[in-house]
C-alpha positions as CSV (number, residue, x, y, z in Angstrom):
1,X,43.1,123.7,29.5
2,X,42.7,121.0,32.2
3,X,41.7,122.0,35.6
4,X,44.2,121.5,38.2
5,X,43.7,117.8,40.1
6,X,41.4,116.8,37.3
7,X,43.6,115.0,34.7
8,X,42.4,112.8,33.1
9,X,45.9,111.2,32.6
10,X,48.8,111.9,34.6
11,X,52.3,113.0,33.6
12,X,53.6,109.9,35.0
13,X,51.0,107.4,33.9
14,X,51.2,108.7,30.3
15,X,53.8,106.6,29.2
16,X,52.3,103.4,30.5
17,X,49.3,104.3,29.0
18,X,50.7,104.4,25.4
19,X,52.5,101.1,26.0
20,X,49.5,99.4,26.9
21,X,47.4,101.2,23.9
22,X,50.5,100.2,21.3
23,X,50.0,96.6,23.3
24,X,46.4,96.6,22.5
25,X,46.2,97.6,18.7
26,X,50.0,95.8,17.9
27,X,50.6,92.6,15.7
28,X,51.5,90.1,19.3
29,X,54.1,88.2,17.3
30,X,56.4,91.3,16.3
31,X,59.8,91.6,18.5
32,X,58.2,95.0,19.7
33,X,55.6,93.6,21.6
34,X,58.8,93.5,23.9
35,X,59.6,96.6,24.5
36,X,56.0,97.8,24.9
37,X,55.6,95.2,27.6
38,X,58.9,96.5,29.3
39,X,58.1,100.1,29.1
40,X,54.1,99.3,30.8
41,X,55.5,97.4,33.4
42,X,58.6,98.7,34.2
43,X,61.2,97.0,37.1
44,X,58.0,94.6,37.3
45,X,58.8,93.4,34.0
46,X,60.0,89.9,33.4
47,X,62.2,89.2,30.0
48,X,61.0,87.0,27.3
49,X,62.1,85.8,24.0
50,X,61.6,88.0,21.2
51,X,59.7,85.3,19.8
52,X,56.4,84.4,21.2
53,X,55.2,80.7,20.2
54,X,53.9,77.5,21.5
55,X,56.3,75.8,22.9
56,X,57.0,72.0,22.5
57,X,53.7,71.7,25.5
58,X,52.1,73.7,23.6
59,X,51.7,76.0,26.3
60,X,54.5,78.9,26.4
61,X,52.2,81.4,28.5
62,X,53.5,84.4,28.7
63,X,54.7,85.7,32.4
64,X,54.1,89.7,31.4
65,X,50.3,89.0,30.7
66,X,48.6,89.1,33.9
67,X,50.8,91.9,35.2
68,X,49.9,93.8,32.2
69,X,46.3,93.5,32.8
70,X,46.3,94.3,36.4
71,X,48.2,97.4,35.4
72,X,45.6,97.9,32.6
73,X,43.1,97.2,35.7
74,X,44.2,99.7,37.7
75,X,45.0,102.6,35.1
76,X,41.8,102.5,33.6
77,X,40.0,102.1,37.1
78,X,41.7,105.2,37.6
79,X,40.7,107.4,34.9
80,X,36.9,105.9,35.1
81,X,37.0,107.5,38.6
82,X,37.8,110.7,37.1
83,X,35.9,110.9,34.2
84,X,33.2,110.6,37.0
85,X,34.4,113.2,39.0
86,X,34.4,115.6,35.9
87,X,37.7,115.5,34.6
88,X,37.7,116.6,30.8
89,X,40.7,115.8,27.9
90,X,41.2,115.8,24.4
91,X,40.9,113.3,21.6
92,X,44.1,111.9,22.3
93,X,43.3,110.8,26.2
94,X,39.9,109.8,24.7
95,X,41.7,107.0,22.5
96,X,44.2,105.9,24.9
97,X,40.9,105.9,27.1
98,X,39.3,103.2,24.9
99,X,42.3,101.6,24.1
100,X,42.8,100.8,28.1
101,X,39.3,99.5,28.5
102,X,39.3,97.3,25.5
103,X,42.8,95.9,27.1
104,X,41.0,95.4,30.2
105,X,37.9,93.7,28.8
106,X,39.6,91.5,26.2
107,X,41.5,90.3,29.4
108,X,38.1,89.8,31.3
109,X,36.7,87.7,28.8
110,X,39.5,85.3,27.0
111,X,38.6,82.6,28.8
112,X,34.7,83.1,27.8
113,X,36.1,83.6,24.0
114,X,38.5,80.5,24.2
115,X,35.7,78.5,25.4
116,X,33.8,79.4,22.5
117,X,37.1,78.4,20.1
118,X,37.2,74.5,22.3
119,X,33.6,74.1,22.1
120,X,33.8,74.9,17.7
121,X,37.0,72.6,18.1
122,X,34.8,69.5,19.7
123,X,31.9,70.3,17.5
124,X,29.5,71.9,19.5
125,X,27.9,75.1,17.8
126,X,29.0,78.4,18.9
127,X,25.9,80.6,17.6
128,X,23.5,80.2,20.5
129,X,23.5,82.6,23.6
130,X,26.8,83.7,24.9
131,X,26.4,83.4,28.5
132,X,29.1,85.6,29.3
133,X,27.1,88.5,26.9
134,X,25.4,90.1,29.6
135,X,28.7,90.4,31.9
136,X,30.5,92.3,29.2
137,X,27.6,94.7,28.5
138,X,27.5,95.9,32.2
139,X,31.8,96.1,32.4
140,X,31.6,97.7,28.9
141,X,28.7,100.4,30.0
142,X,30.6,100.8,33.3
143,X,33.5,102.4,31.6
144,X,31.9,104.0,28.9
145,X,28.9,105.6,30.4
146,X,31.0,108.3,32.8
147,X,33.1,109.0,29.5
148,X,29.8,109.4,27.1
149,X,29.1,111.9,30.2
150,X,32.2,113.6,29.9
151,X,31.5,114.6,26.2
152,X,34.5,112.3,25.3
153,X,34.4,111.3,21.6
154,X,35.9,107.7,22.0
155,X,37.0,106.0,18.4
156,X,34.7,103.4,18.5
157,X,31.9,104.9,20.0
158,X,31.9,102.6,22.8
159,X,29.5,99.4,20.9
160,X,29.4,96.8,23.2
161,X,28.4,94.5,20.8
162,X,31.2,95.5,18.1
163,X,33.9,95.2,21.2
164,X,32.4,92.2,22.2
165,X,33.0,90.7,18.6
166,X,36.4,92.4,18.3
167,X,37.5,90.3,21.4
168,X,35.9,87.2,20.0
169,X,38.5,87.3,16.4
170,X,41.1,88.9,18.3
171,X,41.4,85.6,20.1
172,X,40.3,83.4,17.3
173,X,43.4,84.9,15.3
174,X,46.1,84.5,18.0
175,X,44.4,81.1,19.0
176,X,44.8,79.9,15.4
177,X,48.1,81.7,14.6
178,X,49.9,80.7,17.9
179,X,48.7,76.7,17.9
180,X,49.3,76.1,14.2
181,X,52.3,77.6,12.7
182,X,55.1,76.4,14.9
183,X,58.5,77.0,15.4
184,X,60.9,79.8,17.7
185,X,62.8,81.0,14.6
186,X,62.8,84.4,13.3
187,X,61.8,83.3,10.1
188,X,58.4,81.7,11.7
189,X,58.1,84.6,14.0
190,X,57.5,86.7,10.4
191,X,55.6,84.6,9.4
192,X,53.3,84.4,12.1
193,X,53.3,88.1,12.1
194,X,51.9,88.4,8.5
195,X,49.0,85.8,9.1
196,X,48.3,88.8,11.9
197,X,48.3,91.8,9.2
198,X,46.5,89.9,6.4
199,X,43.6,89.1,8.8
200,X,44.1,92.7,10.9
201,X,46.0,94.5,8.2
202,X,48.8,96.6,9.8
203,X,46.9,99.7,11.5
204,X,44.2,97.8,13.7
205,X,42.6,101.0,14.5
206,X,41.6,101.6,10.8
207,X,40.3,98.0,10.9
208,X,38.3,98.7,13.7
209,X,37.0,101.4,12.1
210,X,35.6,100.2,9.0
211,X,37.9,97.8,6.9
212,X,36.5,94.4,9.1
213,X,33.9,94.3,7.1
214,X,35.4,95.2,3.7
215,X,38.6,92.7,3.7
216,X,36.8,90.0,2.2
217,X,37.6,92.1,-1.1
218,X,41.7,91.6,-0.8
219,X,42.3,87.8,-2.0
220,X,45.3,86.5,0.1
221,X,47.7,84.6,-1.8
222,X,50.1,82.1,-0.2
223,X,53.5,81.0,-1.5
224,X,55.9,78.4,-0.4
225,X,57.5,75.4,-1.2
226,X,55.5,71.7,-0.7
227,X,55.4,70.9,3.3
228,X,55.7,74.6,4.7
229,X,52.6,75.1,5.8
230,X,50.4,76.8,3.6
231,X,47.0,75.3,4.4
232,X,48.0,75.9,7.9
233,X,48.4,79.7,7.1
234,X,44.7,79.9,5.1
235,X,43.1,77.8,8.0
236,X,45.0,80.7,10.4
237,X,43.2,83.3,8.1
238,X,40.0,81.9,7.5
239,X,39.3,80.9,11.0
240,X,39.6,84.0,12.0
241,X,37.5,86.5,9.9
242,X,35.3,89.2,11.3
243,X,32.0,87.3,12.7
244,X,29.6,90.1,14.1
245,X,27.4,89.5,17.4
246,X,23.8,90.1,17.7
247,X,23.0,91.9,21.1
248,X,19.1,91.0,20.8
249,X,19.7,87.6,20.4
250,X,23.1,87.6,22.5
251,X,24.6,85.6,19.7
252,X,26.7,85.3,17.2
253,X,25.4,85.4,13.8
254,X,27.8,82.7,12.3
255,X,29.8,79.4,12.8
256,X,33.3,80.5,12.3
257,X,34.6,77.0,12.4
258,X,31.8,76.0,9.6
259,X,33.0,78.9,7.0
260,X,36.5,77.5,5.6
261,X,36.4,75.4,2.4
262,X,39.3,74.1,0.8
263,X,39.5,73.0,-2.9
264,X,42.7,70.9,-3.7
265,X,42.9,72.0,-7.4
266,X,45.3,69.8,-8.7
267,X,43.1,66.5,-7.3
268,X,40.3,67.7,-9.6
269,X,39.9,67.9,-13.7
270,X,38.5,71.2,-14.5
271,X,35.3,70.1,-15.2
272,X,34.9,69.4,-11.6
273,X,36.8,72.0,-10.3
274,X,34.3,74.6,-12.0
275,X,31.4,71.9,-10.6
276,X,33.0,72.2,-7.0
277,X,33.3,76.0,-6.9
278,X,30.3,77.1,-8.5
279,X,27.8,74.7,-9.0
280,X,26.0,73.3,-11.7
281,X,22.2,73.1,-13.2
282,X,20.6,69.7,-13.6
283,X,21.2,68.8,-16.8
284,X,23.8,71.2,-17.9
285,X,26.4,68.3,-18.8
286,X,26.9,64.4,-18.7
287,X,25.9,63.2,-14.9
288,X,24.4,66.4,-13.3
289,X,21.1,64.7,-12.4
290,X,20.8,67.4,-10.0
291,X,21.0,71.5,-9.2
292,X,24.3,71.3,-7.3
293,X,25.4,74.4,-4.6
294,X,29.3,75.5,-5.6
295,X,31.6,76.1,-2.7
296,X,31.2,79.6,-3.9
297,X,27.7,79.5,-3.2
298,X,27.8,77.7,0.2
299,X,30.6,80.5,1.5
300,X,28.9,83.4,3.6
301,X,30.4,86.7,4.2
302,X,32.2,85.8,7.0
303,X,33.6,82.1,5.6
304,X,36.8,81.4,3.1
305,X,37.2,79.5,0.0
306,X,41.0,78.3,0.1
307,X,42.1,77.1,-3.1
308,X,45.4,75.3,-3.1
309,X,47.8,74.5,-5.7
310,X,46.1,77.7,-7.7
311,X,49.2,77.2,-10.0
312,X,47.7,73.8,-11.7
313,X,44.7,75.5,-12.3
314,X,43.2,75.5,-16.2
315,X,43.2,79.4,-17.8
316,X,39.7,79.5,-18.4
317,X,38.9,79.0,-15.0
318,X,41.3,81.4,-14.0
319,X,39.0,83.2,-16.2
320,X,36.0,82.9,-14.2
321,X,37.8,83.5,-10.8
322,X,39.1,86.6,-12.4
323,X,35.5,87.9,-12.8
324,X,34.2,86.8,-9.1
325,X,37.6,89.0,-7.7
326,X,36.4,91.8,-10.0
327,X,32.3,91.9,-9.7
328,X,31.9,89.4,-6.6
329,X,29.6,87.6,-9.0
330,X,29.7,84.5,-10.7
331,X,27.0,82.0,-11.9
332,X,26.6,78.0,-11.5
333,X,27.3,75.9,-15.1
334,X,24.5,76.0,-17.4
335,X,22.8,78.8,-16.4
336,X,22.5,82.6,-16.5
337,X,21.4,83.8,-13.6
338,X,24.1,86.2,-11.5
339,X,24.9,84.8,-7.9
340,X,27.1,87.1,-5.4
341,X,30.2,85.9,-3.5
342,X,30.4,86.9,-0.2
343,X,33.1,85.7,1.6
344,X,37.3,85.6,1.0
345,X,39.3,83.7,-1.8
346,X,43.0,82.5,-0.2
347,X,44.7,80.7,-3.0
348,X,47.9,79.0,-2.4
349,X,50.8,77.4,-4.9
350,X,54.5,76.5,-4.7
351,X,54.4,76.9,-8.3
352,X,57.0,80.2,-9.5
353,X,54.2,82.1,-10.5
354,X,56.3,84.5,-12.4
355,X,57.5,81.6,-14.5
356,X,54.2,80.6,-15.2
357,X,53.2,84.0,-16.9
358,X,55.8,84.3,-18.5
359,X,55.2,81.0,-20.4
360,X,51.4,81.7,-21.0
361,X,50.2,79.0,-18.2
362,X,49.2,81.5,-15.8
363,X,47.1,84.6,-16.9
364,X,49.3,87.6,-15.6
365,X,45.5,89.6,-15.0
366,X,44.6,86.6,-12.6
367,X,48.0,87.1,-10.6
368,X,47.9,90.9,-10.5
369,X,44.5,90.6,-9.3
370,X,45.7,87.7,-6.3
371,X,48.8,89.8,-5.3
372,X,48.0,92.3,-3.4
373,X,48.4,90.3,-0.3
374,X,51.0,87.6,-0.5
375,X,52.2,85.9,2.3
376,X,55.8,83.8,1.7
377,X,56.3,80.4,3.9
378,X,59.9,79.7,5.0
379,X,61.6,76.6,4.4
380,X,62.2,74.1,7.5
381,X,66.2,74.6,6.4
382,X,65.7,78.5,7.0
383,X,63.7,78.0,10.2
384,X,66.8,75.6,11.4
385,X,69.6,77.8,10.0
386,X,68.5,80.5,12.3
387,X,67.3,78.9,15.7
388,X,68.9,75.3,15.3
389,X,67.8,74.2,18.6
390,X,64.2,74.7,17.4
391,X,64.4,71.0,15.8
392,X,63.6,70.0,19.4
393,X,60.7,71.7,19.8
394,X,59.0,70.8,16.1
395,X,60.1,67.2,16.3
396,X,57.8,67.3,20.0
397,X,54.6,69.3,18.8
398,X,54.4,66.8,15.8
399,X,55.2,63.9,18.1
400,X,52.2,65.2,20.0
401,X,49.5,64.9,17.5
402,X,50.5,60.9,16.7
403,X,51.0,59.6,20.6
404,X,49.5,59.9,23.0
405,X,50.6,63.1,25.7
406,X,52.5,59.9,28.1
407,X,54.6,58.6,25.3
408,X,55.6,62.3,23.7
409,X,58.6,63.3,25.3
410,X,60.2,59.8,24.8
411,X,59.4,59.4,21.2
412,X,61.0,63.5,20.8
413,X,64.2,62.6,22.1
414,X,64.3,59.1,20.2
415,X,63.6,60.8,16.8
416,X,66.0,63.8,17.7
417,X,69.0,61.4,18.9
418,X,68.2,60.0,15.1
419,X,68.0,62.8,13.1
420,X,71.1,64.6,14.8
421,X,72.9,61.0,14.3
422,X,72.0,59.9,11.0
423,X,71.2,62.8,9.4
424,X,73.2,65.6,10.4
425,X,72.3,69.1,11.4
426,X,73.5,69.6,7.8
427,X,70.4,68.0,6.3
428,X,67.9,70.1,4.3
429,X,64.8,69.0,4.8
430,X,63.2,68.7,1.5
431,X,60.2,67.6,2.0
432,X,60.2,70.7,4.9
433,X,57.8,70.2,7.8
434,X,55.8,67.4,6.3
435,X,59.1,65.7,5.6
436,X,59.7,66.1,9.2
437,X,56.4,64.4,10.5
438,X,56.9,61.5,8.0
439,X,60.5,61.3,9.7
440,X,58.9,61.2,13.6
441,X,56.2,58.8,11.9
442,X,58.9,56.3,10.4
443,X,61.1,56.3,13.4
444,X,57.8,55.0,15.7
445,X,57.5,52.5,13.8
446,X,60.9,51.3,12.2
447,X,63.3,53.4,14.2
448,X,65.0,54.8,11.6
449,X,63.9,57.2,8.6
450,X,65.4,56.9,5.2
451,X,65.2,60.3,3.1
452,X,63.7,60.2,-0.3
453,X,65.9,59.0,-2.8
454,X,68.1,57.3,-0.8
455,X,68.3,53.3,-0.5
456,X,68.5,51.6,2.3
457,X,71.5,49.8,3.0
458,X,71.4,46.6,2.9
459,X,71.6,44.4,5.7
460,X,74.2,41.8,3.7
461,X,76.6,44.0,1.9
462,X,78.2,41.3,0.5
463,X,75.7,40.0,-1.1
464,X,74.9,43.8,-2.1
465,X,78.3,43.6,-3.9
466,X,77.8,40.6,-5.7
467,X,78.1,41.2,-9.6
468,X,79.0,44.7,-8.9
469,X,81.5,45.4,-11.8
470,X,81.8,49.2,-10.6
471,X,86.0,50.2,-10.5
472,X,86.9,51.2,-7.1
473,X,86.6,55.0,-7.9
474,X,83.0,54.8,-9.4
475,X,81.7,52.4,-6.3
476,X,83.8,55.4,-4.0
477,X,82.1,58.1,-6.3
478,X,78.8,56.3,-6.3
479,X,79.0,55.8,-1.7
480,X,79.9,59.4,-1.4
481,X,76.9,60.9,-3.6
482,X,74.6,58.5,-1.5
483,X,76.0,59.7,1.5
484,X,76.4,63.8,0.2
485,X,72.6,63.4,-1.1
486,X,71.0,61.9,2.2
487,X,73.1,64.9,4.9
488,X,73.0,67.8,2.2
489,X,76.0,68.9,3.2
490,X,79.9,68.5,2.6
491,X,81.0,69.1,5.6
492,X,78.9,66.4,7.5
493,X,79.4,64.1,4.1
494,X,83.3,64.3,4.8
495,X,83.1,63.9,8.5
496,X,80.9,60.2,7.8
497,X,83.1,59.6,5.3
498,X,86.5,60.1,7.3
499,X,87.6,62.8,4.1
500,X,88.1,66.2,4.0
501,X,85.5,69.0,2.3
502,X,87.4,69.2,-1.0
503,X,87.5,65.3,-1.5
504,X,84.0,64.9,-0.8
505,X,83.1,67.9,-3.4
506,X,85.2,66.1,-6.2
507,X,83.9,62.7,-6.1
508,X,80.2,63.5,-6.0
509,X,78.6,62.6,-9.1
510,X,75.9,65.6,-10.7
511,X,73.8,63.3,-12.7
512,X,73.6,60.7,-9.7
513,X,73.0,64.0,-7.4
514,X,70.0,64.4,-9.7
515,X,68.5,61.4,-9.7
516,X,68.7,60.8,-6.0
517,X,66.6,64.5,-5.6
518,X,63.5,64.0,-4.2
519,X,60.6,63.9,-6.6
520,X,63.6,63.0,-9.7
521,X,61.9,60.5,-12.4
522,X,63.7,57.3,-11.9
């Protein structure tokens, strides 16, 4: 029974105060984040796309956020005063309770935590003192304290030093989630939103509670076709693991930035693939002169081994990776003695893994045990099948990291005017976001872009003709595969071609088809 005048929560700030909690322990890049934000703010709320991302300057701050933390601000302002005066509650205004104060103090401090993330970025080490420590200690124990008063059993107990390094991944993972892994379609908005759940799983509180320092034991494994982003995805991960702060020191006890290795697996024979991950004894074959530290080795608990194109990789060293999943142990090459892995594995292949197990290249024990977390990355066609307009905004944030920020927006619009031209909003993209940049990176130079497989035509087509003892319906066959192979697409093919659909279907040639494919043996 609450004593009249001393709620803790009122009837009419209840609501609010769930939004805001939901707000505070939600995955930020799920649709729902909208209505959450419309039901804390109210007629002060300001509609936004579903889909939160950087926009093509990189920017795309949201107009909600400030509001929400003054209403944060105020709410929990309110219920400190209360909580002073001798108000009382139950375990359920206890969380919401927390929940409003972390809100309010991970609003305090972002710009202390992105400072942290721009000074890793340029270089500079990010374990010394945090100036901004001893701030957050007092704002932390201001809330707290009156509720520790109270009797209140808050969820977290109220560690300063555990919020303070809550704050610190929570921004690392949207900082590194957001800026990466572009794009406003629904399709990146997912996946955006599972990068959040493999670092945060999907109940944050039970993170919080205990799993942040256990998820090193769940593997991540990354799927997608070649250019869609999967070392961008491990990067988004690894960059954003649970690093714990020190409150003697007033430091952090790691270098996120310094913790993700990546192993390309098909660049290496397996000889020095099992060199590279765990290390070798002097002497234990031809050329170690020296004790060498694996990548296995070098990883603390808080860093990530990434290990791409996990697909090419030989069975018996699936064998071994098997073991370090199982027993987190492993040892270096030529010798006995047992070493412990402490930090995460995040493999990635665009490799059918099912394929591969069923034909005896890929141990089915190895998968099983990489599984449990898979992560799918969409295709660039699926991206632009659903927001089409998006193209824009990709072609500008990859324009932006080869030009400088004056000559961005003119170099966009010249490589969009071509691509919408020449290649047709038809065209899919098979070579996917890395096709894309190679696109923005051949029009700088040449003004135009020539997909894979394709010939330029050229410039003297007489001459091109010369000896050509193709009938007229083999050279017509021959021109409208060209043109089918290079736009994808038969509509677009029959509109170049001044044909209809069904004319354009007929004459393309399957073999030719083939051997124009990107990646075809020629």
């Amino acid at each position: 029974m609450y004593i009249r005048g001393m709620e803790l929560l009122r009837p009419a700030e209840a609501p609010v105060a769930r939004a805001l909690a939901r707000l505070a322990d939600g995955n930020p890049f799920l649709p729902s984040r909208v209505a959450d934000e419309r039901a804390a703010l109210g007629r002060a709320f300001v509609p936004t796309a579903g889909v939160w991302h950087a926009e093509s300057t990189l920017e795309g701050l949201n107009p909600n956020l400030p509001k929400l933390a003054e209403r944060a601000e105020t709410l929990a302002g309110a219920m400190r005063e209360r909580l002073a005066a001798g108000a009382r509650a139950g375990d359920a205004e206890a969380a919401l309770y927390e929940s409003l104060v972390r809100y309010v103090l991970y609003a305090r401090y972002d710009g202390a935590w992105l400072g942290l993330i721009r000074s890793a970025e340029a270089g500079k080490k990010t374990t010394g003192r945090v100036a901004a420590w001893p701030d957050f200690a007092r704002d932390a124990a201001a809330f707290f304290e009156p509720a520790e008063r109270a009797g209140l059993a808050l969820p977290g107990g109220g560690d300063a030093a555990r919020l303070f390094a809550w704050g610190f991944q929570v921004r690392r993972a949207f900082h590194h989630t957001y800026r990466q892994i572009s794009g406003g379609s629904m399709p990146a908005a997912r996946l955006r939103a599972a990068v959040w759940e493999s670092i945060f799983t999907h109940d944050f509180g039970r993170y919080r509670r205990g799993l942040h320092a256990r998820m090193a034991d769940v593997p991540t494994l990354v799927t997608g076709a070649t250019g869609t982003g999967k070392e961008l995805v491990a990067r988004a991960i690894g960059l954003s693991r649970w690093v714990p702060f020190d409150a003697g020191s007033e430091s952090f006890t790691g270098e996120f930035a310094q913790a993700f290795f990546a192993v390309n697996l098909s660049a290496l024979s397996p000889t020095l693939i099992e060199s590279e991950l765990f290390g070798h004894r002097r002497g234990a074959f031809t050329g170690a002169i020296e004790d060498r530290t694996g990548w296995l080795e070098s990883c603390p608990a808080h860093g990530t081994v990434f290990l791409d194109e996990i697909g090419e990789l030989d069975p018996a060293i699936q064998v071994k990776l098997l073991r370090v999943l199982q027993t987190r142990t492993f040892q270096r090459i030529g010798e006995t003695r047992e070493r412990e892995f402490g930090g995460k594995i995040v493999a990635a292949t665009n490799r059918d893994l099912a394929s591969e197990m069923a034909s005896g290249s890929f141990r089915a024990d190895f998968y099983w045990r990489l599984c449990a977390d898979r992560i799918a990355t969409p295709s660039l066609a699926e991206q632009l099948a659903d927001a089409p307009d998006d193209l824009r905004n990709l072609i500008a944030v990859l324009a932006r990291r080869i030009v400088d920020p004056g000559e961005v927006a003119a170099l966009a619009a010249e490589v969009e005017a071509f691509v919408r031209a020449e290649l047709g909003p038809g065209y899919p993209w098979p070579g996917n976001v890395r096709e894309l940049e190679q696109c923005v990176r051949a029009v700088l130079v040449r003004g135009a872009y020539v997909p894979p497989g394709v010939e330029a035509a050229p410039g003297d087509l007489d001459a091109a003709l010369r000896g050509c003892e193709l009938d007229s319906d083999a050279l017509l066959r021959r021109h409208t595969t060209h043109v089918y192979a290079r736009v994808g697409s038969y509509e677009e093919a029959a509109r170049r071609l001044g044909v209809d659909r069904r004319t354009v279907k007929a004459r393309v040639d399957p073999e030719l088809l083939e051997r124009l494919r990107p990646g075809a043996e020629r």
